[in-house]
C-alpha positions as YAML, in Angstrom:
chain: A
units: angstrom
residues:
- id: 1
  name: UNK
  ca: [171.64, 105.96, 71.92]
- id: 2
  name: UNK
  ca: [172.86, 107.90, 68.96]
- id: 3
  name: UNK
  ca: [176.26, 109.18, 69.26]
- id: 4
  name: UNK
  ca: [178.38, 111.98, 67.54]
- id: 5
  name: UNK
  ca: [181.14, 110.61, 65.43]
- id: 6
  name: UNK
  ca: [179.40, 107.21, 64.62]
- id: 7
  name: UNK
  ca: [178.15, 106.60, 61.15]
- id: 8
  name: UNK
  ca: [174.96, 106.47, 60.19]
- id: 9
  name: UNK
  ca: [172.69, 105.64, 57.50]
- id: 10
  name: UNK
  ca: [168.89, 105.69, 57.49]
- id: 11
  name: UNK
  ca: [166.91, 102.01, 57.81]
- id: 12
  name: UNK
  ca: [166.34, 102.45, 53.70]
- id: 13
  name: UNK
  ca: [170.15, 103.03, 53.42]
- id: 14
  name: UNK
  ca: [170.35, 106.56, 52.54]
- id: 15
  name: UNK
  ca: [173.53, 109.08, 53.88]
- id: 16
  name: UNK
  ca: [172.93, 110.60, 57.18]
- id: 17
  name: UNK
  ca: [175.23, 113.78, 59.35]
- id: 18
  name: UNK
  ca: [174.95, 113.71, 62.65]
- id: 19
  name: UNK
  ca: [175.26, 117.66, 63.84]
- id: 20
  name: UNK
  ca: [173.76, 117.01, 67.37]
- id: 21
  name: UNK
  ca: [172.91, 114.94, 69.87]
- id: 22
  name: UNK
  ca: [171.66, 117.62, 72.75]
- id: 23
  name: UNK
  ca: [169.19, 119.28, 70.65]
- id: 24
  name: UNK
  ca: [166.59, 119.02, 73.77]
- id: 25
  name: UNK
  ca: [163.33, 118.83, 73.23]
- id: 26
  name: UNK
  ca: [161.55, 115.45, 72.11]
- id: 27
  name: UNK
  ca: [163.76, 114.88, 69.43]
- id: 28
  name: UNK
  ca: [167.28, 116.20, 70.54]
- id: 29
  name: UNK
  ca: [169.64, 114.26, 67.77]
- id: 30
  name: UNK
  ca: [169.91, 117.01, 64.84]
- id: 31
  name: UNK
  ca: [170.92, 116.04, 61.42]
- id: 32
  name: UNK
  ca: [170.43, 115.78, 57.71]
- id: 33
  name: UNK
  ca: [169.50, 113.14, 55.22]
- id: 34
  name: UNK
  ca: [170.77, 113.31, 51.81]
- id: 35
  name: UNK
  ca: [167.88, 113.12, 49.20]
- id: 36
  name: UNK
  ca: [169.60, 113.45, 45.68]
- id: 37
  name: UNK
  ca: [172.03, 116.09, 45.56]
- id: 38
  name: UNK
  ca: [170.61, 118.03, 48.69]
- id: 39
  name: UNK
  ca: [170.65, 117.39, 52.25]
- id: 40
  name: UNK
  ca: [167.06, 117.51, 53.99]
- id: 41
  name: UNK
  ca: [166.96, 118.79, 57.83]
- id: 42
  name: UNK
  ca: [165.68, 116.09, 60.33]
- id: 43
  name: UNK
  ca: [165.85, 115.44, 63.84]
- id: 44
  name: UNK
  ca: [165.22, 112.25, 65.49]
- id: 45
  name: UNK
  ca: [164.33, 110.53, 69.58]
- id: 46
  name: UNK
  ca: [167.70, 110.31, 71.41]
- id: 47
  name: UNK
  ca: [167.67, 106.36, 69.66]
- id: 48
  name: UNK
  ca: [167.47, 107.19, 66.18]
- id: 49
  name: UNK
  ca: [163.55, 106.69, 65.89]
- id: 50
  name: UNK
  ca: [162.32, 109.52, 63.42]
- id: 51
  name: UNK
  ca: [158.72, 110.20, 62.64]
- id: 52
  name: UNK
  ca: [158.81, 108.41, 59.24]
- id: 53
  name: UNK
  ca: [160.33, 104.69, 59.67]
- id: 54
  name: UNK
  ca: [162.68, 104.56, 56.86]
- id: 55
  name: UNK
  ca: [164.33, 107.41, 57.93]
- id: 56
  name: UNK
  ca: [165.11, 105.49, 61.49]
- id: 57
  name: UNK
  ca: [168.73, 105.89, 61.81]
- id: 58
  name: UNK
  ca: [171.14, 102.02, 61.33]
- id: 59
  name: UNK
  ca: [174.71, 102.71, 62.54]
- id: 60
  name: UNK
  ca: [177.55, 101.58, 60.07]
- id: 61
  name: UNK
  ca: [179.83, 99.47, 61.82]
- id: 62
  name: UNK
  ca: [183.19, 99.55, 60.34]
- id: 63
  name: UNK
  ca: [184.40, 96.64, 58.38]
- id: 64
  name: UNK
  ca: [187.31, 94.69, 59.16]
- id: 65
  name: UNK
  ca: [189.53, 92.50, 55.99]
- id: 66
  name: UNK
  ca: [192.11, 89.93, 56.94]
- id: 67
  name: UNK
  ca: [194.10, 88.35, 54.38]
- id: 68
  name: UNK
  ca: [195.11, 84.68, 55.17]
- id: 69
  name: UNK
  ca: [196.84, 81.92, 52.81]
- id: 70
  name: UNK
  ca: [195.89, 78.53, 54.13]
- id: 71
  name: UNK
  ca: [197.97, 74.95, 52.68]
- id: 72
  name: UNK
  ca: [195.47, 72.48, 51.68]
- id: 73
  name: UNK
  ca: [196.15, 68.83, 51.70]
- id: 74
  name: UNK
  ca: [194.41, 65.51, 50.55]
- id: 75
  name: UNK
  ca: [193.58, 64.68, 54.40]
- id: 76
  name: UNK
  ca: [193.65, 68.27, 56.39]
- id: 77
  name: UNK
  ca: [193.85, 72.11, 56.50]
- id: 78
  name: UNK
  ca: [197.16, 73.54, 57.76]
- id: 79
  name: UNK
  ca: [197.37, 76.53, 60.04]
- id: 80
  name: UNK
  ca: [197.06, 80.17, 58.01]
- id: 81
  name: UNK
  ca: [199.30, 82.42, 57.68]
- id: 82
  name: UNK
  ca: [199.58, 86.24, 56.74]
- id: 83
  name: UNK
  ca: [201.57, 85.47, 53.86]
- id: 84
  name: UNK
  ca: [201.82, 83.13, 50.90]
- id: 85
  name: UNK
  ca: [205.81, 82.99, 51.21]
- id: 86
  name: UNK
  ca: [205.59, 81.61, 54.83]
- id: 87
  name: UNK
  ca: [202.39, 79.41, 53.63]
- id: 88
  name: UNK
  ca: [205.07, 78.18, 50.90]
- id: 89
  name: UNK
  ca: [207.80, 77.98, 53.26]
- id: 90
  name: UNK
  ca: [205.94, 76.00, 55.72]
- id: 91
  name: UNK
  ca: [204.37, 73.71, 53.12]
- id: 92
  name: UNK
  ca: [205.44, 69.93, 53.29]
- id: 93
  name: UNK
  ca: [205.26, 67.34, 50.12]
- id: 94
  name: UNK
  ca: [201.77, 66.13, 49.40]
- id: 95
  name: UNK
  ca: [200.38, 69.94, 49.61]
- id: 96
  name: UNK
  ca: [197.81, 70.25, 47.05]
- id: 97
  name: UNK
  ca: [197.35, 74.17, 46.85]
- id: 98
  name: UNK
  ca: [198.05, 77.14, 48.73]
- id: 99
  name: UNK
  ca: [194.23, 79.14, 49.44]
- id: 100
  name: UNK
  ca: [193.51, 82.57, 49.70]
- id: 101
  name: UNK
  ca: [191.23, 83.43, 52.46]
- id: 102
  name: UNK
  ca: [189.62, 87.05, 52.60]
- id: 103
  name: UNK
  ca: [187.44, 87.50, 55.69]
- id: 104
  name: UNK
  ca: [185.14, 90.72, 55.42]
- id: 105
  name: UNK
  ca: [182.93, 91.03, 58.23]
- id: 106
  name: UNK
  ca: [181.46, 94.42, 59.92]
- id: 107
  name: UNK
  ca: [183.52, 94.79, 63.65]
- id: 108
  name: UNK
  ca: [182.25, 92.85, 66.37]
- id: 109
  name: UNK
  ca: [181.46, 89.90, 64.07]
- id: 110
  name: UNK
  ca: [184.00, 87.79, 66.01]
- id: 111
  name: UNK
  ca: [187.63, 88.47, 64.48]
...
C-alpha cells in the first residue's frame, strides 16, 4: 500500500512525488516521475503497480550509520564502543589495534 510521506523511487531507480493516494478510480495513487529535468504525470494501483513495469514504485527505506571502535587482540574481539577514547581507555596490554566499524544498512535490517 503506497503511502503519503514515504519515499519512493521507481523499480529502474528514477525520482518519484507522491501527491495522492485517494485519487479513486483504478489507479488512485497520483504522482510524478522525473525524466531529465521535467517531471512526467503518472498514476499508479493503490500498491505502486503502474502500467509500464519500470515505473512500479520501490519505497526508500531510510538508512541508518552507527559508528563503533572495537579493540582487537591476538586471541579475541573486545566489546565496541561509541568512542575510540573509551575503546583506548578500556584497552588492556597485548591490544593489537583499535577498529573502526561503520554499519550502513537501510532500517529494519536488524540494528
Amino acid at each position: 500500500m503506497i503511502e503519503l510521506g514515504k519515499q519512493y523511487v521507481t523499480r529502474d531507480g528514477r525520482e518519484v512525488r507522491i501527491y495522492a493516494v485517494d485519487g479513486g478510480g483504478q489507479f488512485p495513487v497520483h504522482g510524478a516521475i522525473r525524466e531529465g529535468q521535467e517531471w512526467v504525470a503518472c498514476t499508479w494501483l493503490h500498491d505502486g503497480v503502474a502500467g509500464l513495469h519500470c515505473n512500479a514504485l520501490v519505497e526508500v527505506k531510510p538508512r541508518i550509520q552507527r559508528e563503533f571502535w572495537v579493540n582487537v587482540y591476538p586471541d579475541r574481539l573486545q566489546t565496541h564502543y561509541t568512542e575510540k577514547s573509551k575503546a583506548d581507555f578500556c584497552a588492556v596490554p597485548h591490544r593489537i589495534a583499535c577498529v573502526k566499524l561503520v554499519i550502513d544498512c537501510e532500517e529494519g535490517e536488524g540494528l
